[in-house]
Biotite code that builds the C-alpha atoms (Angstrom):
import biotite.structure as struc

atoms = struc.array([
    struc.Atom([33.293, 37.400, 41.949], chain_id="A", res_id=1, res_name="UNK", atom_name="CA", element="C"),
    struc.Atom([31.349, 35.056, 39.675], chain_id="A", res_id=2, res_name="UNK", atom_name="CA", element="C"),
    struc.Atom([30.182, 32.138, 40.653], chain_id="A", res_id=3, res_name="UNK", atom_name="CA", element="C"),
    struc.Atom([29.423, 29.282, 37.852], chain_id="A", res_id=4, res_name="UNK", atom_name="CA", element="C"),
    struc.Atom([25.972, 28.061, 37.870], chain_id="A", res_id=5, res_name="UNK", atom_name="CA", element="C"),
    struc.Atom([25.526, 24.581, 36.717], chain_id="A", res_id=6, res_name="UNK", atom_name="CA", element="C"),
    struc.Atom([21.364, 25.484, 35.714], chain_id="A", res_id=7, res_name="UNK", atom_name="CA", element="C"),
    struc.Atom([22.517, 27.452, 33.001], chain_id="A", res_id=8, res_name="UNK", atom_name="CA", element="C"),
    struc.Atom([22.440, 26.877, 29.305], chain_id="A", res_id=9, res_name="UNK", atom_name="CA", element="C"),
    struc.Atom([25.759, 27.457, 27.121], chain_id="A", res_id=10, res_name="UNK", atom_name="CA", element="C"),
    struc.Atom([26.157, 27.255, 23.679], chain_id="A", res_id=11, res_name="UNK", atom_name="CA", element="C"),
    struc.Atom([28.672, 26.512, 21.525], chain_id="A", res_id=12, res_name="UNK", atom_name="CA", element="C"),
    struc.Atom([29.553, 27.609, 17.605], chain_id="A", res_id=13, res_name="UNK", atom_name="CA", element="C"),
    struc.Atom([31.334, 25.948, 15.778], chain_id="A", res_id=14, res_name="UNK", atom_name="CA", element="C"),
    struc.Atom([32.928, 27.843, 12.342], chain_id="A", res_id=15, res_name="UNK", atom_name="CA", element="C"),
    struc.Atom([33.894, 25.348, 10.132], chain_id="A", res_id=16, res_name="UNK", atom_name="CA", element="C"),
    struc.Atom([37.321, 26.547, 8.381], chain_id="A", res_id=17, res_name="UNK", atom_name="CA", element="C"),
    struc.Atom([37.961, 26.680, 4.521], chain_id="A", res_id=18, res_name="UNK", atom_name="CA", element="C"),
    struc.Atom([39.664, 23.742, 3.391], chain_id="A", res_id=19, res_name="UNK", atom_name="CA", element="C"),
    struc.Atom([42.207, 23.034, 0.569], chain_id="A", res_id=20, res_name="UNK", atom_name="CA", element="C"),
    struc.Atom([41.991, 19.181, 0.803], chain_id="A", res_id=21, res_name="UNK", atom_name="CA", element="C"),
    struc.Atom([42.018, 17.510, -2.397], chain_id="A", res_id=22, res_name="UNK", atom_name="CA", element="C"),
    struc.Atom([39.116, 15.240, -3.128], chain_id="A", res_id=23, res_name="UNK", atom_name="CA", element="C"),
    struc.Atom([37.895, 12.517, -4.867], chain_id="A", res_id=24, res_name="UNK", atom_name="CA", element="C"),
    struc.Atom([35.256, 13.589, -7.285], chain_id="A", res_id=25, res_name="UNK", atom_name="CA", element="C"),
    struc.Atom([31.937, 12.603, -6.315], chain_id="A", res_id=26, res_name="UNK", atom_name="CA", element="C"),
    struc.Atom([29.918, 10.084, -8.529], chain_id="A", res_id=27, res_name="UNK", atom_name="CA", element="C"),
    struc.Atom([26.349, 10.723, -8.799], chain_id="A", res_id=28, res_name="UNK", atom_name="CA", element="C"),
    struc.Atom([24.098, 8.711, -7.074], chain_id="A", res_id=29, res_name="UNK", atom_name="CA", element="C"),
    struc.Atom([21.476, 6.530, -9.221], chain_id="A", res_id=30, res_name="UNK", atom_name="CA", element="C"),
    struc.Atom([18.130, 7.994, -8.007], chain_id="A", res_id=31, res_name="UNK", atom_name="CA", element="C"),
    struc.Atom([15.518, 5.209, -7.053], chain_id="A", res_id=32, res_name="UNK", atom_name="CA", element="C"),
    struc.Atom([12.198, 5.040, -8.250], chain_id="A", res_id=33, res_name="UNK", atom_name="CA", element="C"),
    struc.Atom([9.469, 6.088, -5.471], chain_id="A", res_id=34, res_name="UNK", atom_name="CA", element="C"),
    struc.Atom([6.448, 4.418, -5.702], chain_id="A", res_id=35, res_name="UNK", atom_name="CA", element="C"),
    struc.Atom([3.753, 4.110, -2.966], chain_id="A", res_id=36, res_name="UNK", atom_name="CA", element="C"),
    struc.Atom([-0.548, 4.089, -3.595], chain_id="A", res_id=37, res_name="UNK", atom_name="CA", element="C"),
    struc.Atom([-2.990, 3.533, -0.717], chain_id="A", res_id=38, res_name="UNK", atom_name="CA", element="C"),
    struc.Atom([-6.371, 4.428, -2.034], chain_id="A", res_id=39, res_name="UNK", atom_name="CA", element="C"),
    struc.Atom([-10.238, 3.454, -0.253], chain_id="A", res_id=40, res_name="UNK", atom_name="CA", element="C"),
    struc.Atom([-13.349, 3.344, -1.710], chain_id="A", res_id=41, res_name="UNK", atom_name="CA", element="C"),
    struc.Atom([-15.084, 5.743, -1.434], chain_id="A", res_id=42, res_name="UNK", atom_name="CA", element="C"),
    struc.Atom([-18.917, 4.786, -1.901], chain_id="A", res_id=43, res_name="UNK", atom_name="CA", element="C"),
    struc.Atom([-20.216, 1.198, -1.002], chain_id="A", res_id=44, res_name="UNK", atom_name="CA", element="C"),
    struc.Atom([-20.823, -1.350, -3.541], chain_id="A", res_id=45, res_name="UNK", atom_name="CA", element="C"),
    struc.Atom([-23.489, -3.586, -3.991], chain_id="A", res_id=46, res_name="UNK", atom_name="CA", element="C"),
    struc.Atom([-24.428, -6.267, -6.923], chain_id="A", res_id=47, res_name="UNK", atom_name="CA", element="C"),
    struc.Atom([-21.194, -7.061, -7.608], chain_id="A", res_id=48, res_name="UNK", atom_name="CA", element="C"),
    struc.Atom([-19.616, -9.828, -9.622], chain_id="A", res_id=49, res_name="UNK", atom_name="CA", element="C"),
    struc.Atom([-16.008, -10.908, -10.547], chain_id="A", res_id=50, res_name="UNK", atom_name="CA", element="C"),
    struc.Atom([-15.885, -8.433, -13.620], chain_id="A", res_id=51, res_name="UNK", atom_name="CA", element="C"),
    struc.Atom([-16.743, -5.431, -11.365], chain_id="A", res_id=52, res_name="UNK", atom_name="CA", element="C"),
    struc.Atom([-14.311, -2.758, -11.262], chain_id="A", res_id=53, res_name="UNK", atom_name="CA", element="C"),
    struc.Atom([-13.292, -1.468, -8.002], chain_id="A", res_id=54, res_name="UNK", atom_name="CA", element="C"),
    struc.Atom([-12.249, 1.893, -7.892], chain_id="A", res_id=55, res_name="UNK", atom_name="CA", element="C"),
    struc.Atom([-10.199, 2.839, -5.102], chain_id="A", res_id=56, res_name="UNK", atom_name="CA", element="C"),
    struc.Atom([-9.642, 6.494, -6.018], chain_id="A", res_id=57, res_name="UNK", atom_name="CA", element="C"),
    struc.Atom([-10.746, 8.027, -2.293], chain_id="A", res_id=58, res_name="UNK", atom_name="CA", element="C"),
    struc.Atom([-7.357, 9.633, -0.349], chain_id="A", res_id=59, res_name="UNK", atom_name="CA", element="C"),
    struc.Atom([-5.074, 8.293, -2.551], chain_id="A", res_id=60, res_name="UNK", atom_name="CA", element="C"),
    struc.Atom([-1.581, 8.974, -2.716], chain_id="A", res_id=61, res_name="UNK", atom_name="CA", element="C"),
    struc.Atom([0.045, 7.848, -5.899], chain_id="A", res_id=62, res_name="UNK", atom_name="CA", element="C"),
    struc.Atom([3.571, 8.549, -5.682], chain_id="A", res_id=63, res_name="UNK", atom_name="CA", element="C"),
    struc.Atom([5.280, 7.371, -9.235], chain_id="A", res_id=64, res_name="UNK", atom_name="CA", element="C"),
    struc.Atom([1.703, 7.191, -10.501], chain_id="A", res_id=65, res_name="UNK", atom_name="CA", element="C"),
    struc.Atom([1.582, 3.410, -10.748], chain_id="A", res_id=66, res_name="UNK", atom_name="CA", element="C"),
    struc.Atom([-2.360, 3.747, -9.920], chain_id="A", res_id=67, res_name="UNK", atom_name="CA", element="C"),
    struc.Atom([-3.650, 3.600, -13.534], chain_id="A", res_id=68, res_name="UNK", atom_name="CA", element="C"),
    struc.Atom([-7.074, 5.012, -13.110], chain_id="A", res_id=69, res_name="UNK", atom_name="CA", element="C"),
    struc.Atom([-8.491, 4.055, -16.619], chain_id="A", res_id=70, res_name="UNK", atom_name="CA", element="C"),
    struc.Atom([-7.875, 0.411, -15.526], chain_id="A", res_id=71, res_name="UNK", atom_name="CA", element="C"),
    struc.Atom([-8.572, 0.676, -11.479], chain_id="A", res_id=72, res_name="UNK", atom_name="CA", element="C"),
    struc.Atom([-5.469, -1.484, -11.587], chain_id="A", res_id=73, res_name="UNK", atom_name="CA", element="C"),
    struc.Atom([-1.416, -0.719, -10.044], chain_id="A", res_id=74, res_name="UNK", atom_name="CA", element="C"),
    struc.Atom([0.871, -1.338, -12.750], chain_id="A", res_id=75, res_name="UNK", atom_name="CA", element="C"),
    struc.Atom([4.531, -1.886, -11.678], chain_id="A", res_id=76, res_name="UNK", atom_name="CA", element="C"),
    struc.Atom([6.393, 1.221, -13.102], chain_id="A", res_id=77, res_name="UNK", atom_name="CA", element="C"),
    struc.Atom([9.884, -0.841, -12.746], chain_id="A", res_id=78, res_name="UNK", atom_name="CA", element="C"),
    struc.Atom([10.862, -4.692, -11.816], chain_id="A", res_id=79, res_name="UNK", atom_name="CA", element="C"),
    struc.Atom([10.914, -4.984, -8.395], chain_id="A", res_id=80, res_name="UNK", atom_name="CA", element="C"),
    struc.Atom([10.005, -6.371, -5.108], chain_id="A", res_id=81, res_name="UNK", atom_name="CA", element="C"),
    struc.Atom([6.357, -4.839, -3.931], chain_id="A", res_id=82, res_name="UNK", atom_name="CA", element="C"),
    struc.Atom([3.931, -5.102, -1.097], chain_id="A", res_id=83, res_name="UNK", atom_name="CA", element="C"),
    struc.Atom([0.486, -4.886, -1.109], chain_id="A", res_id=84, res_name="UNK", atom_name="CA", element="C"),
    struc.Atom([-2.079, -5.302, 1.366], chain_id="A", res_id=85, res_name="UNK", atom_name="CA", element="C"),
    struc.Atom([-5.928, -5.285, 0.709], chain_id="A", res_id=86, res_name="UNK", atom_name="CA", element="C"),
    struc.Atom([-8.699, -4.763, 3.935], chain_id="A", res_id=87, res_name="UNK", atom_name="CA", element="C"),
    struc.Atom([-12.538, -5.114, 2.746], chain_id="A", res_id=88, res_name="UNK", atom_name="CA", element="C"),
    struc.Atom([-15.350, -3.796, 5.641], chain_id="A", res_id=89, res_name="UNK", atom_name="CA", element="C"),
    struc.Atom([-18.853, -4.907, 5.387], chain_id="A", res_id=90, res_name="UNK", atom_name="CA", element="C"),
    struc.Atom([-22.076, -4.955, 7.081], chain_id="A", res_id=91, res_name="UNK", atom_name="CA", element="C"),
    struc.Atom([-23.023, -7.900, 10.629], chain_id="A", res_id=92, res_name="UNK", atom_name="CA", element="C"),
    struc.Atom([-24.982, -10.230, 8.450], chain_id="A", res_id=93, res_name="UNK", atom_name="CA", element="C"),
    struc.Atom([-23.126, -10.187, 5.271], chain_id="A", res_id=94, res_name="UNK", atom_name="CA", element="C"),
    struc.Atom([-20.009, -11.852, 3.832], chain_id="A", res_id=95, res_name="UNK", atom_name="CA", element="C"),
    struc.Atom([-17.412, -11.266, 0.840], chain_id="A", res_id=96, res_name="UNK", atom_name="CA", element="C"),
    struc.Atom([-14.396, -13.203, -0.494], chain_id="A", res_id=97, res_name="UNK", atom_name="CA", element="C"),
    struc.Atom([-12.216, -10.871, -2.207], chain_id="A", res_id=98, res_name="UNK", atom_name="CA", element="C"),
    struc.Atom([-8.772, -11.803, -4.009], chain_id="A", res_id=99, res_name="UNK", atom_name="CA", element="C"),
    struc.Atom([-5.829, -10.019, -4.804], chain_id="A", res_id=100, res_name="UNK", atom_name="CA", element="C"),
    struc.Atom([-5.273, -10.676, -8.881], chain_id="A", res_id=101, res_name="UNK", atom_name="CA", element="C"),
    struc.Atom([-1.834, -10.524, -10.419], chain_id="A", res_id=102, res_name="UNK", atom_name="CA", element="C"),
    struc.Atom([-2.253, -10.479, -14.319], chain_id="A", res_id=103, res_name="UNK", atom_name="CA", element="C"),
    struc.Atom([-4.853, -13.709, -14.758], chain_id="A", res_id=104, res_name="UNK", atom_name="CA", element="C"),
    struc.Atom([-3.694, -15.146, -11.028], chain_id="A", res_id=105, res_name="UNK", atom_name="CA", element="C"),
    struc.Atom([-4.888, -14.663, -7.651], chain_id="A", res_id=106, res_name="UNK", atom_name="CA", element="C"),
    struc.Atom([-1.987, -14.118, -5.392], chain_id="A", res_id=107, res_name="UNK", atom_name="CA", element="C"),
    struc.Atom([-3.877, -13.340, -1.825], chain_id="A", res_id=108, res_name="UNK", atom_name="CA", element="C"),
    struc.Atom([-7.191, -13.488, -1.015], chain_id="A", res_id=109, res_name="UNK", atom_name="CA", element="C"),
    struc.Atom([-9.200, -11.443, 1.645], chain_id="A", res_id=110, res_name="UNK", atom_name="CA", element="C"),
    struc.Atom([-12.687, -13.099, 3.285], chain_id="A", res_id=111, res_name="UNK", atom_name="CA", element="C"),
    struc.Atom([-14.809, -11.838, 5.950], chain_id="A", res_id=112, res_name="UNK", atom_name="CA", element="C"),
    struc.Atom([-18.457, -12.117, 6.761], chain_id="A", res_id=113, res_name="UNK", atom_name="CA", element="C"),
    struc.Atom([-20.581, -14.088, 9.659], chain_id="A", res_id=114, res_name="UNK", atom_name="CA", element="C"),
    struc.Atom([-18.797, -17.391, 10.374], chain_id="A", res_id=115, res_name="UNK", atom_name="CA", element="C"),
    struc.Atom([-20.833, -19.850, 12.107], chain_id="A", res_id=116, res_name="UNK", atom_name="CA", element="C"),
    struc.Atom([-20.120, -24.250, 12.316], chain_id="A", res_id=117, res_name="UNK", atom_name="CA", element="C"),
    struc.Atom([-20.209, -26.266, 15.072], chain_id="A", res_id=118, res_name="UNK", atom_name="CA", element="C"),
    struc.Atom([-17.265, -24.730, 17.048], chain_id="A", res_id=119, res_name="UNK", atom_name="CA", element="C"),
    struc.Atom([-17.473, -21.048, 15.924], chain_id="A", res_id=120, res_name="UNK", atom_name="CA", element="C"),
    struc.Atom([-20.564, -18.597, 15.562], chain_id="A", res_id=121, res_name="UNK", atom_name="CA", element="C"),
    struc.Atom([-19.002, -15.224, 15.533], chain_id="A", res_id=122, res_name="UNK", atom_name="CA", element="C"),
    struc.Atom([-19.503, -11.648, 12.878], chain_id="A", res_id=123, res_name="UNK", atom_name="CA", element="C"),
    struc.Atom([-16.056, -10.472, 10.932], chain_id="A", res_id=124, res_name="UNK", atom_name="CA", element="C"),
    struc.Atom([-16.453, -6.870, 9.944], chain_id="A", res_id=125, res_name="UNK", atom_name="CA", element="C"),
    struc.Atom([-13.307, -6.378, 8.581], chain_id="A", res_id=126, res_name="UNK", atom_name="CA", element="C"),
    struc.Atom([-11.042, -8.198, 6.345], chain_id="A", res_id=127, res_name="UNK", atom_name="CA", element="C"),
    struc.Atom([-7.528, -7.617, 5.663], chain_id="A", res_id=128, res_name="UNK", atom_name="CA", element="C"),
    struc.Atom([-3.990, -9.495, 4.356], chain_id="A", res_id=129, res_name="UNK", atom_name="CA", element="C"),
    struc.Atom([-0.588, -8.596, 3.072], chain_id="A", res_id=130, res_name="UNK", atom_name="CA", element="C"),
    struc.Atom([1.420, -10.003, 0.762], chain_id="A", res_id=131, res_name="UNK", atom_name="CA", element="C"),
    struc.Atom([5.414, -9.316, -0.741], chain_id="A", res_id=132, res_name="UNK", atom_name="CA", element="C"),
    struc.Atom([5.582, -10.074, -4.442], chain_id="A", res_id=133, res_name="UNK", atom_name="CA", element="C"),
    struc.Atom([8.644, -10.066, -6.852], chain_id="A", res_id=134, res_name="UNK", atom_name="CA", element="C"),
    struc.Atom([7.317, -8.511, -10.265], chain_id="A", res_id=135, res_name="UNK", atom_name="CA", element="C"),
    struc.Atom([7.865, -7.451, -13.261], chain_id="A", res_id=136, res_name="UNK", atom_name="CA", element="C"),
    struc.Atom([7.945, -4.073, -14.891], chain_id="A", res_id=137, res_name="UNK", atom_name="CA", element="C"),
    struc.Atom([3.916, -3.736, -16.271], chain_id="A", res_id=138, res_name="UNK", atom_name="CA", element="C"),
    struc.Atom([2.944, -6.320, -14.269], chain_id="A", res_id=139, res_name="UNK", atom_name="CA", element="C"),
    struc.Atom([-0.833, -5.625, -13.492], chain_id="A", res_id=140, res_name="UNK", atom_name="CA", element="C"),
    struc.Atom([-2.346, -5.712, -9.854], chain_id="A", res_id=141, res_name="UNK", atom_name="CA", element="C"),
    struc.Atom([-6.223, -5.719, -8.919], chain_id="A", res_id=142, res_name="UNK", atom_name="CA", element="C"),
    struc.Atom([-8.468, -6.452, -5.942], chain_id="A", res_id=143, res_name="UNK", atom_name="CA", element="C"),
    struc.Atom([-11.300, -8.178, -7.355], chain_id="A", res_id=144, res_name="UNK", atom_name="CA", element="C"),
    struc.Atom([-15.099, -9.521, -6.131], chain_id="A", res_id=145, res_name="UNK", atom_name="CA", element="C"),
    struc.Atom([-14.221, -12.767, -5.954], chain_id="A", res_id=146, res_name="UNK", atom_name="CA", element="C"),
    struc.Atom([-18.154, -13.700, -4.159], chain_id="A", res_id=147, res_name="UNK", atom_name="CA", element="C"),
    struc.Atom([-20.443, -13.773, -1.186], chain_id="A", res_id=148, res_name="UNK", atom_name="CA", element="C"),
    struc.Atom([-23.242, -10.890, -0.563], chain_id="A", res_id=149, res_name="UNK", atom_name="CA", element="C"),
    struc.Atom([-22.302, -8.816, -3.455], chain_id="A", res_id=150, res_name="UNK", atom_name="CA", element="C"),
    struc.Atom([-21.985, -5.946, -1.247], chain_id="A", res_id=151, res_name="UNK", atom_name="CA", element="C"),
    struc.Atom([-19.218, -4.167, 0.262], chain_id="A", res_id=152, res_name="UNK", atom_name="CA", element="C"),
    struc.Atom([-18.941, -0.959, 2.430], chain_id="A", res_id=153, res_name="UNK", atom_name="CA", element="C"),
    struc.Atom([-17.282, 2.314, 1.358], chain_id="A", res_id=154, res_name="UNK", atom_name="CA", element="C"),
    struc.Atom([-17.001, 5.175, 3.403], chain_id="A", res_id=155, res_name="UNK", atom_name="CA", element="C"),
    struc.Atom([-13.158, 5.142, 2.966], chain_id="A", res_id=156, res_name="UNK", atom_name="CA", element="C"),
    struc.Atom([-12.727, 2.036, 5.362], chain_id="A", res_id=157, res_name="UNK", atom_name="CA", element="C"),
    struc.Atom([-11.470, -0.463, 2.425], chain_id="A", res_id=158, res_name="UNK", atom_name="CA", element="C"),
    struc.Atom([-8.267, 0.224, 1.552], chain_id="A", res_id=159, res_name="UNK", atom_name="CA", element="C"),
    struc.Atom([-5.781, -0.850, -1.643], chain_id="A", res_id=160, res_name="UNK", atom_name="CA", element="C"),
    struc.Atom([-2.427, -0.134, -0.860], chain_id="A", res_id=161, res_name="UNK", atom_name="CA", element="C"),
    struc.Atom([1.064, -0.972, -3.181], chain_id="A", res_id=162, res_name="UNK", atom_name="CA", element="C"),
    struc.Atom([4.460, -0.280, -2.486], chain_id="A", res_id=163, res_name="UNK", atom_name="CA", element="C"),
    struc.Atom([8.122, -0.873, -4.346], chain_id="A", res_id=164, res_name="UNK", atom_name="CA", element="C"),
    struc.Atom([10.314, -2.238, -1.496], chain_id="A", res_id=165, res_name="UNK", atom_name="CA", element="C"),
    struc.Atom([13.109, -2.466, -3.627], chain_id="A", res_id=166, res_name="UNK", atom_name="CA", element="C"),
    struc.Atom([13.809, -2.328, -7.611], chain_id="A", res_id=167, res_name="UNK", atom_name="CA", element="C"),
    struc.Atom([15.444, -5.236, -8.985], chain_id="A", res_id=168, res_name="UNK", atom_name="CA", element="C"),
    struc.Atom([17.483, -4.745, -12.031], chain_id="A", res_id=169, res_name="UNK", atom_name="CA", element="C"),
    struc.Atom([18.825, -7.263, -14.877], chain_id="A", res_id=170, res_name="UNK", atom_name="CA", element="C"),
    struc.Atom([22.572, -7.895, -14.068], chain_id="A", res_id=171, res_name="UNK", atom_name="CA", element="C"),
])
């Protein structure tokens, strides 16, 4: 006689039957837009000023291709509601403010460096902020040398990063 082990394994298939159901035709789905860059940069900077291009073309993933490389800018593909974050690494000794530039605007700024008054005296490597914008389709964003040292580090540590949360469309 058999006796039923409870340490074994069982499996069960399952056939799914033909069926003659009527249905509903299917409407097709409205495909969304994906769009997603993170690039770094990929060599370190120095001299820099606020009309200094800063090409973040190191590991990049530019999904939708809003990364227009001719411009070292994102350009918003569609209208929509974006996120973009910005972190800047630099040398002890050494400080940078950079900004986040929408069009003509700044719209986030990023700062780092040796910090030092009467209640603080401590070195920030590394700089970073986010931000969640509602924009328009061709809308231009840009990280830009905004001042301090006129240096910054490369080595694929500063990072650029956009992101369509969610396309907005005219009603």
């Amino acid at each position: 006689m058999y006796r039923l082990n409870m340490n074994h394994f069982f499996s069960i298939f399952i056939l799914a039957a033909p069926c003659n159901c009527a249905t509903a035709p299917s409407t097709p789905q409205q495909s969304r837009p994906q769009v997603a860059f993170t690039g770094t940069l990929s060599s370190s900077l120095s001299s820099l000023t606020t009309s200094t291009l800063l090409n973040f073309n190191g590991d990049i993933v530019n999904e939708g291709q809003p990364y227009d490389f001719r411009y070292d800018r994102f350009i918003a593909p569609v209208s929509g509601l974006y996120a973009f974050s910005l972190a800047t690494y630099l040398d002890p000794d050494y400080d940078v403010y950079m900004e986040l530039m929408q069009d003509a605007s700044s719209i986030m700024y990023v700062k780092h460096g040796h910090i030092k008054d009467r209640t603080y005296d401590r070195l920030l490597n590394m700089g970073t902020n986010a931000i969640v914008v509602n924009i328009t389709k061709g809308t231009e964003i840009w990280p830009r040398y905004a001042g301090g040292s006129a240096k910054l580090q490369g080595d694929g540590i500063p990072t650029f990063s956009g992101v369509l949360l969610q396309e907005l469309t005219a009603h």
